[in-house]
Kinemage of the C-alpha trace (Angstrom):
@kinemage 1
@onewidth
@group {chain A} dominant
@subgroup {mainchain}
@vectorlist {calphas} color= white
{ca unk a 1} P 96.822 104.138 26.944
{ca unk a 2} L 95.761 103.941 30.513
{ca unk a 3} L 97.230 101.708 33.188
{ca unk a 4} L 95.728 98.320 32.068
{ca unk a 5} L 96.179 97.094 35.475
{ca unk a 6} L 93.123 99.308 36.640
{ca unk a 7} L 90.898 97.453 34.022
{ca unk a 8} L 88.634 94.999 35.528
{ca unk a 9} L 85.325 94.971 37.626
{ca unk a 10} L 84.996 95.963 41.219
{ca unk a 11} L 81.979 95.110 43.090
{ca unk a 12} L 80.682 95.512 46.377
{ca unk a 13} L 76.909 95.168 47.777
{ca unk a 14} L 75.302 94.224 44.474
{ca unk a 15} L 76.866 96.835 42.666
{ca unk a 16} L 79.807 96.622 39.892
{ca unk a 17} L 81.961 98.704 38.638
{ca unk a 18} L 83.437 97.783 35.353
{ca unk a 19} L 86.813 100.044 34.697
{ca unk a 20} L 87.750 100.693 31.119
{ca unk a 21} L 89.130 102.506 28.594
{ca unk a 22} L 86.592 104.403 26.026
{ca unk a 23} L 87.405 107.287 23.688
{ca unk a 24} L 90.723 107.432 25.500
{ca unk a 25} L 89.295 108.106 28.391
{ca unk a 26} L 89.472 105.666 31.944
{ca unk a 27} L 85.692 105.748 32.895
{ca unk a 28} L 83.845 103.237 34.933
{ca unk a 29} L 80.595 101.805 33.989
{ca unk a 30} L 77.579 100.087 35.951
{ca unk a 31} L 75.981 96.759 34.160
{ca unk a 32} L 72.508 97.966 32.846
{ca unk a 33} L 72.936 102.056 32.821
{ca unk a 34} L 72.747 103.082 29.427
{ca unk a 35} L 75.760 103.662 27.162
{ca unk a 36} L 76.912 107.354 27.766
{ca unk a 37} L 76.180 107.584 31.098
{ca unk a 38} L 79.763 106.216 32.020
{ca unk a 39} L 81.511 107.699 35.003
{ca unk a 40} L 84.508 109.571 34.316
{ca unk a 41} L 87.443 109.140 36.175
{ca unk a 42} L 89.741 111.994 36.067
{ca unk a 43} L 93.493 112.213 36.818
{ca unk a 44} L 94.425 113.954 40.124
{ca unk a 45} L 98.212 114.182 38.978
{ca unk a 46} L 98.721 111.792 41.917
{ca unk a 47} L 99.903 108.047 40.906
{ca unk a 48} L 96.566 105.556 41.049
{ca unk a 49} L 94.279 109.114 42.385
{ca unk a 50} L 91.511 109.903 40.666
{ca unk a 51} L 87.834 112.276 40.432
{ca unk a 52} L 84.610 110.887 39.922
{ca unk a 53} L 83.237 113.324 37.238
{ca unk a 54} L 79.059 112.087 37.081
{ca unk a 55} L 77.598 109.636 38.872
{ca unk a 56} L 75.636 108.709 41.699
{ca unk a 57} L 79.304 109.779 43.799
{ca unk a 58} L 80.137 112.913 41.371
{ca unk a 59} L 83.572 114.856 42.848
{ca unk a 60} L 84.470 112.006 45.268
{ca unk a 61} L 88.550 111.294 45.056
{ca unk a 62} L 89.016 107.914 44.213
{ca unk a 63} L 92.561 105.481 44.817
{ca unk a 64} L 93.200 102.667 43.071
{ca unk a 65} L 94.646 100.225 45.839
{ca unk a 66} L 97.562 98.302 45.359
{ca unk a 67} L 98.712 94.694 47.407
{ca unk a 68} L 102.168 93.487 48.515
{ca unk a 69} L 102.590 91.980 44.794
{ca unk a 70} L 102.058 95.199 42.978
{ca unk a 71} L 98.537 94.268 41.451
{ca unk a 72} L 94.990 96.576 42.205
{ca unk a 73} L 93.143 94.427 44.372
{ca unk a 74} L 90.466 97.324 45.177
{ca unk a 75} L 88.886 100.567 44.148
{ca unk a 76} L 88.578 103.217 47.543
{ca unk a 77} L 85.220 105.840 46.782
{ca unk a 78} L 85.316 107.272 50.404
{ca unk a 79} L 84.204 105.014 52.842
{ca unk a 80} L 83.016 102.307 50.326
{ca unk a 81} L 85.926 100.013 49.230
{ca unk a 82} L 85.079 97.865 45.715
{ca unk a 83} L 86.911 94.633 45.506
{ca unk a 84} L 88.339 94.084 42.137
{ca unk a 85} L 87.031 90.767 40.902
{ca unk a 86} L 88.362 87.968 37.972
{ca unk a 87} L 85.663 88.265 35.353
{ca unk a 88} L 84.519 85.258 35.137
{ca unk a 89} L 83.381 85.126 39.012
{ca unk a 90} L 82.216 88.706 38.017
{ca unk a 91} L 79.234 87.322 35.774
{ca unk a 92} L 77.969 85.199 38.867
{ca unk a 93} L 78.093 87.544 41.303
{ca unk a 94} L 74.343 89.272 42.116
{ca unk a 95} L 73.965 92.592 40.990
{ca unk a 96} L 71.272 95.033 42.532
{ca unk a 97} L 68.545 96.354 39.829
{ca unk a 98} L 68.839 98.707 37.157
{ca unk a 99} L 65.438 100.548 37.002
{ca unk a 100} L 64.643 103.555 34.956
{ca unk a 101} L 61.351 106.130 35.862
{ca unk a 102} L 58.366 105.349 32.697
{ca unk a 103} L 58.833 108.597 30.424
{ca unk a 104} L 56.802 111.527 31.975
{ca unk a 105} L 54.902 113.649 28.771
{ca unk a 106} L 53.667 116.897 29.398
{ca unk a 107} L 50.907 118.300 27.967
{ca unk a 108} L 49.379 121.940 28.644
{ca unk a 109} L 46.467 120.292 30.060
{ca unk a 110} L 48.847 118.193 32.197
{ca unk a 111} L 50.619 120.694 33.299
{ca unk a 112} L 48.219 123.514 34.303
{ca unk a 113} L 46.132 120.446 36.586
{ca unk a 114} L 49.627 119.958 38.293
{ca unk a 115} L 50.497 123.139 39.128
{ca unk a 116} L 46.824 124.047 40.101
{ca unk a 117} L 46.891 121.132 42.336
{ca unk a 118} L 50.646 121.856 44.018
{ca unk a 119} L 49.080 125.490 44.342
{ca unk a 120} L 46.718 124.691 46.975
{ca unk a 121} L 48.233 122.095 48.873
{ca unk a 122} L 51.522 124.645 49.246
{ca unk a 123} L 48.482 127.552 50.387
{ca unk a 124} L 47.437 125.328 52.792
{ca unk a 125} L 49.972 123.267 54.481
{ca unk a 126} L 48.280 121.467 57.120
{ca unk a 127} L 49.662 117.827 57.195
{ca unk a 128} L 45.968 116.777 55.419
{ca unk a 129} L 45.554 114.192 52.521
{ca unk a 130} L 45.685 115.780 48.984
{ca unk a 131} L 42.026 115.417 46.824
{ca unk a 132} L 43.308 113.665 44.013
{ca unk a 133} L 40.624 114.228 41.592
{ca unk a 134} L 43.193 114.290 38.371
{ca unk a 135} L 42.609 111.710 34.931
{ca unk a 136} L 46.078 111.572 35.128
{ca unk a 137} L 48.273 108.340 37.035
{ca unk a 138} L 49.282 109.626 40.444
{ca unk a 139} L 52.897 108.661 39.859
{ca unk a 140} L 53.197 111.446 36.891
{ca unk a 141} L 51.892 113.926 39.561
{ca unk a 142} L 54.578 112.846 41.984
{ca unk a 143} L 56.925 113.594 39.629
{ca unk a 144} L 55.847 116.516 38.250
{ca unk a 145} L 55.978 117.363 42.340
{ca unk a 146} L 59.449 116.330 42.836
{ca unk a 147} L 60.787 118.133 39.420
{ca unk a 148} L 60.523 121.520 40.928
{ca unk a 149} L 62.735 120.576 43.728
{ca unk a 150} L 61.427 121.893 46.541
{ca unk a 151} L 60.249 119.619 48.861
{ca unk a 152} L 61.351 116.399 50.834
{ca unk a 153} L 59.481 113.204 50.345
{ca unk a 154} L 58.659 110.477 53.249
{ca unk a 155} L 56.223 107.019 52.610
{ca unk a 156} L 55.126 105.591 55.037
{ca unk a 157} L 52.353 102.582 56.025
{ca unk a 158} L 50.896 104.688 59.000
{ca unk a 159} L 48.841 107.079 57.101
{ca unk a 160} L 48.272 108.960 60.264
{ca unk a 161} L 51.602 110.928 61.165
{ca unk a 162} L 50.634 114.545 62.864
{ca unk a 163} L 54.161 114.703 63.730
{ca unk a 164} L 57.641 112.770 62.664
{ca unk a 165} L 59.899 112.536 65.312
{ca unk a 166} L 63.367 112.250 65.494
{ca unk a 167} L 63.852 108.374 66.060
{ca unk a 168} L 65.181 105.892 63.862
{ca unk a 169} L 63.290 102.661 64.081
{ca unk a 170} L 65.288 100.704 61.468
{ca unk a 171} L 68.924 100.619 60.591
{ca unk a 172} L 70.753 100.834 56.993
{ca unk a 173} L 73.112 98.107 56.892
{ca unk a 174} L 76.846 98.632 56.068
{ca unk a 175} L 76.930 102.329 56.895
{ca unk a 176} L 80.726 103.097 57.731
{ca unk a 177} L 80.025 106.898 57.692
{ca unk a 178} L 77.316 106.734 60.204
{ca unk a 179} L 75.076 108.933 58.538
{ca unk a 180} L 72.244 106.344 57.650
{ca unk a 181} L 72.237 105.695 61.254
{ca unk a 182} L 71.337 108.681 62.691
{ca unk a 183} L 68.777 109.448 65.076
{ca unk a 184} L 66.974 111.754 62.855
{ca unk a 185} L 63.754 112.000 60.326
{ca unk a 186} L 64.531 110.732 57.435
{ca unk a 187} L 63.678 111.827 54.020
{ca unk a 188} L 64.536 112.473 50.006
{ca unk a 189} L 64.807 114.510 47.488
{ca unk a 190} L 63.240 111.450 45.001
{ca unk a 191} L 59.961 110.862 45.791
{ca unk a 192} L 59.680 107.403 43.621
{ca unk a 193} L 62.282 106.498 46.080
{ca unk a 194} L 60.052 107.219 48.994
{ca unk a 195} L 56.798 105.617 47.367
{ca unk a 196} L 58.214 102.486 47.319
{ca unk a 197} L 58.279 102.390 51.537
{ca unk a 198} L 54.274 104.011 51.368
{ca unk a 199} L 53.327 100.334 49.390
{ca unk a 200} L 55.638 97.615 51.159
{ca unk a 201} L 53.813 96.876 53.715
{ca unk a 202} L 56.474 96.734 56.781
{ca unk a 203} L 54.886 94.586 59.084
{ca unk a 204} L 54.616 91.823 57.002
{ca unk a 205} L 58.200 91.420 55.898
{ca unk a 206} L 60.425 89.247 57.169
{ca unk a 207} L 64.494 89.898 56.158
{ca unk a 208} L 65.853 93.022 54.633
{ca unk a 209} L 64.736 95.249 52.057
{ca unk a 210} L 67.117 96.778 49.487
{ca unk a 211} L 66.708 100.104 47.559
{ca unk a 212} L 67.955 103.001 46.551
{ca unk a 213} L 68.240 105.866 43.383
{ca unk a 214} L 71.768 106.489 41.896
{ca unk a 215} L 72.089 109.544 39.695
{ca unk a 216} L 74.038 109.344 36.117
{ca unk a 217} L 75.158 112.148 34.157
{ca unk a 218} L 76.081 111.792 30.259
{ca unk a 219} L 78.465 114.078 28.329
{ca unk a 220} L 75.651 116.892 27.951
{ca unk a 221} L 75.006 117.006 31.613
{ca unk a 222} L 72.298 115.694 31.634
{ca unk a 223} L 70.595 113.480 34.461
{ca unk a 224} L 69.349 109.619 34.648
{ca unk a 225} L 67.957 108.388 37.973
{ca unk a 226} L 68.426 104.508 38.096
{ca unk a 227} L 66.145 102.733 40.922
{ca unk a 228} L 66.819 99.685 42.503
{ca unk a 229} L 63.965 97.904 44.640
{ca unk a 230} L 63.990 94.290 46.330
{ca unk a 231} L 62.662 92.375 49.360
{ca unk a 232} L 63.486 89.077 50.557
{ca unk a 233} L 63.361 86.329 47.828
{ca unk a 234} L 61.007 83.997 49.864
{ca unk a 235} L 58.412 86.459 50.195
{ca unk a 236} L 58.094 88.091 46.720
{ca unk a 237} L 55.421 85.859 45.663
{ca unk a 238} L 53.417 86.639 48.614
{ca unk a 239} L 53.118 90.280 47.375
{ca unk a 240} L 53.030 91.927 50.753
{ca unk a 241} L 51.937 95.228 49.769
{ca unk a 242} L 49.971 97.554 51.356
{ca unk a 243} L 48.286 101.005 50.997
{ca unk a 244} L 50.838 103.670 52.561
{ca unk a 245} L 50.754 107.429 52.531
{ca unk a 246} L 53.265 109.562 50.596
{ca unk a 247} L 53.950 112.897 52.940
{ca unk a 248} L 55.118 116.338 51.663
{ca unk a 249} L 57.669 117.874 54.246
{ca unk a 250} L 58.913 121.136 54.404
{ca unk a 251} L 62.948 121.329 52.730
{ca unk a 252} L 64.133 123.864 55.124
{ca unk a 253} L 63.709 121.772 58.284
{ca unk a 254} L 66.151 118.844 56.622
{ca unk a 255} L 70.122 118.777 55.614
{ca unk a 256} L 71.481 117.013 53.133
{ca unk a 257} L 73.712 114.167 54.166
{ca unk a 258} L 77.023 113.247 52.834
{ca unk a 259} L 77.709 109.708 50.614
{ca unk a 260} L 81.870 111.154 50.929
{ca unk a 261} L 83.562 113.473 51.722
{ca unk a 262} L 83.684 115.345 48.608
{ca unk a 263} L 79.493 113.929 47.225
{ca unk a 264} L 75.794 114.595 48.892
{ca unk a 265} L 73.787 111.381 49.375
{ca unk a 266} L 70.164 111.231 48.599
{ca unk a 267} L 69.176 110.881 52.114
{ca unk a 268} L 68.030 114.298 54.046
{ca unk a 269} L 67.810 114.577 57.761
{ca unk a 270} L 65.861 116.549 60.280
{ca unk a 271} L 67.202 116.249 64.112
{ca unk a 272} L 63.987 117.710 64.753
{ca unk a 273} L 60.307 117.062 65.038
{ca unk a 274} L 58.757 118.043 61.308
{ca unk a 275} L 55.171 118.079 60.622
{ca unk a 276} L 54.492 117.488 57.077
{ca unk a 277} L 52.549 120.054 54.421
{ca unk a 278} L 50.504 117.369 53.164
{ca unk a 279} L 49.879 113.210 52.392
{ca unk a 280} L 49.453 111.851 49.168
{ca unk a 281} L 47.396 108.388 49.664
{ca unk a 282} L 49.513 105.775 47.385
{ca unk a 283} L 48.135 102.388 46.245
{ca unk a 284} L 50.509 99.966 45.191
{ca unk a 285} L 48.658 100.572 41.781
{ca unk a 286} L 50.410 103.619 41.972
{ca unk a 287} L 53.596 102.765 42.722
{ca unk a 288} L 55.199 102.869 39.034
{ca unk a 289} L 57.899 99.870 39.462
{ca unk a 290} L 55.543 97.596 41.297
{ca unk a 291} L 56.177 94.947 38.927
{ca unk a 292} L 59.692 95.096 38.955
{ca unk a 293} L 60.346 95.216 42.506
{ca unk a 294} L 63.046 92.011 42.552
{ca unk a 295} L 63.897 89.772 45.566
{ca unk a 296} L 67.517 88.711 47.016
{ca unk a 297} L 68.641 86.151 48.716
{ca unk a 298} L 68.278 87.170 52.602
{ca unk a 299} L 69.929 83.849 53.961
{ca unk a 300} L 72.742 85.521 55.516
{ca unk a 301} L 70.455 87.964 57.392
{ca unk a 302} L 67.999 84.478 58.865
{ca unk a 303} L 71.291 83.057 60.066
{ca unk a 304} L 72.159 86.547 61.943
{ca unk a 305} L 68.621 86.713 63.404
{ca unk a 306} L 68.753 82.664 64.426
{ca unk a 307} L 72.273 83.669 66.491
{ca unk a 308} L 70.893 86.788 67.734
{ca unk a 309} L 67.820 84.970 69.419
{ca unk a 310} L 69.921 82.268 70.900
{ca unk a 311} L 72.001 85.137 72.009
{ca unk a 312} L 69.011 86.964 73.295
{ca unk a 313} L 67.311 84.004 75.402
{ca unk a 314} L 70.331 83.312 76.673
{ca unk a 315} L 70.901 86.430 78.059
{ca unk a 316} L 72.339 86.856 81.987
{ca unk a 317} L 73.050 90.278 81.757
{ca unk a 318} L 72.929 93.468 79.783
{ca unk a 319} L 74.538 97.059 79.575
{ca unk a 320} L 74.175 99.444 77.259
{ca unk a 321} L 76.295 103.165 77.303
{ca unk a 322} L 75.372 105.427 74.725
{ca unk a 323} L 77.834 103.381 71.733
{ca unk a 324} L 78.585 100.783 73.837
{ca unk a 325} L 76.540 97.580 74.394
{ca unk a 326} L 77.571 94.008 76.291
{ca unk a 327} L 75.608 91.151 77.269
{ca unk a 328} L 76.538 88.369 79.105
{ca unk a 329} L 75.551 84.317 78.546
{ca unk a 330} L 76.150 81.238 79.771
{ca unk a 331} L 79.741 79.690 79.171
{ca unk a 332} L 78.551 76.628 77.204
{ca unk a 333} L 80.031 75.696 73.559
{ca unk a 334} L 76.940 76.432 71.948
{ca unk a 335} L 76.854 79.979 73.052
{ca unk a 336} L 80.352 80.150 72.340
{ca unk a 337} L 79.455 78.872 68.531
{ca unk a 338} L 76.057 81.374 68.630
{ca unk a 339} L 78.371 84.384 69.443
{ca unk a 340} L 81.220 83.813 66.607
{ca unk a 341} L 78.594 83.257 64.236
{ca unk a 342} L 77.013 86.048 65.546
{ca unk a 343} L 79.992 88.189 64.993
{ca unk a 344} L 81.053 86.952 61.839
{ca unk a 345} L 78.013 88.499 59.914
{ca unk a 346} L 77.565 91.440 62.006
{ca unk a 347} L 80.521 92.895 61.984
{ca unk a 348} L 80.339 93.017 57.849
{ca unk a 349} L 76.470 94.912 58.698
{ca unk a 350} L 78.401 97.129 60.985
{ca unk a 351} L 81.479 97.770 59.795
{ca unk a 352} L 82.296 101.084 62.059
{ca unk a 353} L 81.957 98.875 65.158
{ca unk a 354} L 84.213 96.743 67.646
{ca unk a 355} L 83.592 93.611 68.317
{ca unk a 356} L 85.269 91.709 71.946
{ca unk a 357} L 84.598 88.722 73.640
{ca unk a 358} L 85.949 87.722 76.790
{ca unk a 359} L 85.171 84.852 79.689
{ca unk a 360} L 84.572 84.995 83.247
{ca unk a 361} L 83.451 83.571 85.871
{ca unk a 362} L 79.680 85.096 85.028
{ca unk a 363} L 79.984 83.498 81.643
{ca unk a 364} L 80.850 85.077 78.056
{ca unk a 365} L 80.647 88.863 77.540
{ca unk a 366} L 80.077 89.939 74.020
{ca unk a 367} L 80.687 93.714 73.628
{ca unk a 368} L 80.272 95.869 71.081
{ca unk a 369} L 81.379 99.757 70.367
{ca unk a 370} L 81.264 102.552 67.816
{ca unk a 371} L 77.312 101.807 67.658
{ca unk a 372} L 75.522 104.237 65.546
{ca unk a 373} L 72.632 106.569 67.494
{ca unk a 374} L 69.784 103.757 65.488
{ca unk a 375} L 71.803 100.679 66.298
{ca unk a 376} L 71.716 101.652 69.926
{ca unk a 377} L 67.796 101.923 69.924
{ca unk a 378} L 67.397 98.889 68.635
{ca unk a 379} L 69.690 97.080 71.089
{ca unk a 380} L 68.042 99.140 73.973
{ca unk a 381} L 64.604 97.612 72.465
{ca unk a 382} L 65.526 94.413 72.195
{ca unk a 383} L 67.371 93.974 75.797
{ca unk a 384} L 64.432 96.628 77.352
{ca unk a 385} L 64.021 94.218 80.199
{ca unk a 386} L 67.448 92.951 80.859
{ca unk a 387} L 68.737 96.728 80.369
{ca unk a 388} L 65.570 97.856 82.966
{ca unk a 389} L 67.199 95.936 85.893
């Protein structure tokens, strides 16, 4: 029998973790993957250390963490730290989407128009859009596309990109590592993953958007992607889609980025400009979980933006040096109030930073440090005149 005390469910970001005993082995399984697909976690010969065998995390070292009283209080995967959680608290708690891709059936027919059509685009790899002339959906051409595993995969609303530079114009949110942050082109292996920006139309949204694919593994080896897709709750019934471009770029210009120390994310990087092979025009037709796309509660994020704004207009001064930014604002109670609410949710988004405040005779100086290379182009946008003087 395992060590009961690591039973339980651990959850963190809208995912859960449920630890367990099955077959007589400890694995760990997510709320709506199929059965078999269980992570396994495997004994390191160290006391509470274990291995990750399958999953979206497969060959990270895992710790079971102890407090003062002796009792596991949270499960350590690298830089992500799941909080162990009574159960009953456990079935309230909101847990991210469990999507699975609509089966893909070949058929000779099928398969010879794919492979024609991937053919001539990889012949000619000019950046231009792909004649989709094919009686088949666009989405089972994607993934016939990304099954061969040899391109990278970036959607996009501007339907016009000659060129992607290396700039990072949005930020992932609780990145400890630093690697969603980077200033870099961004792209994937999973191209359903990267339709799903092509159709949600960007300019429209207000909040955050959530996604992601997680890879599971079952005893035979074999693979299960599981999607997740969301947008603010208040805005799902104004289906803000749009019609994007999915672009084909070259593999060799990207690297693979890390999830832990011992596990590759899904998220590739180029720290150079990359111009693509080709552009698939998407629809939100097309998109295959357009129905399912869910939508969270973004309340938290409003009352970030609300404290950022007052911070913002408020402003006396700014300075930003490379991972260090300050700004300074009047002394007044409700600045005071602005800035420790301001901190209070940030610093949970940003979790590798420093936060400081300190009063002077100029007024109250937040400062922050540790910024990520895409946090610090957004601050240097959003203070662009205060930092100009």
């Amino acid at each position: 029998m395992k060590n009961s005390n690591y039973f339980g469910s651990y959850y963190m970001m809208g995912m859960m973790l449920d630890v367990q005993e099955m077959d007589g082995r400890l694995v760990a399984a997510m709320p709506g993957v199929p059965a078999g697909y269980e992570i396994q976690l495997e004994s390191l010969g160290e006391e509470h250390a274990f291995r990750m065998k399958g999953g979206p995390a497969d060959g990270s070292s895992v710790q079971f963490i102890k407090n003062e009283d002796g009792e596991v209080t949270v499960l350590k995967v690298g830089n992500f730290d799941f909080t162990k959680v009574p159960t009953e608290k456990a079935k309230s708690l909101p847990l991210s989407g469990v999507l699975l891709a609509p089966e893909f059936i070949p058929t000779p027919e099928k398969l010879s128009a794919f492979q024609g059509l991937l053919d001539a685009i990889l012949a000619n790899p000019n950046g231009t859009w792909v004649e989709y002339e094919l009686p088949y959906p666009k989405h089972e051409f994607v993934q016939y596309v990304m099954d061969k595993d040899i391109l990278i995969f970036h959607g996009s609303n501007n339907r016009e990109i000659e060129t992607f530079e290396p700039v990072r114009t949005s930020v992932e949110l609780y990145d400890k590592a630093g690697s969603g942050n980077l200033q870099a082109v961004y792209g994937t292996h999973d191209a359903f993953w990267s339709m799903f920006f092509s159709v949600v139309n960007r300019t429209q949204l207000k909040g955050t958007i959530r996604n992601g694919v997680m890879y599971f593994h079952n005893q035979q080896g074999e693979q299960l992607a599981v999607y997740n897709f969301s947008i603010s709750a208040d805005q799902l019934p104004e289906k803000p889609w749009i019609e994007g471009a999915l672009y084909f770029l070259p593999r060799g210009a990207f690297e693979r980025q890390r999830l832990t120390p011992e596990s590759f994310s899904n998220e590739w990087t180029s720290q150079q400009p990359v111009k693509p092979i080709a552009k698939l025009s998407i629809r939100p037709e097309d998109f295959p979980f357009l129905e399912n796309i869910a939508g969270h509660d973004d309340s938290m994020f409003f009352r970030l933006e609300q404290f950022g704004k007052s911070i913002h207009d408020a402003a006396l001064s700014a300075h930003l040096d490379g991972a260090h930014f300050s700004v300074t604002v009047p002394d007044t109670q409700e600045m005071a109030d602005a800035i420790d609410g301001y901190i209070e949710i940030q610093a949970m988004l940003m979790p590798a930073s420093q936060f400081n405040v300190e009063r002077s005779a100029a007024g109250l100086t937040l400062s922050i440090a540790g910024l990520s290379p895409a946090h610090q182009q957004v601050y240097e946008k959003t203070y662009k005149d205060l930092l100009s003087k």
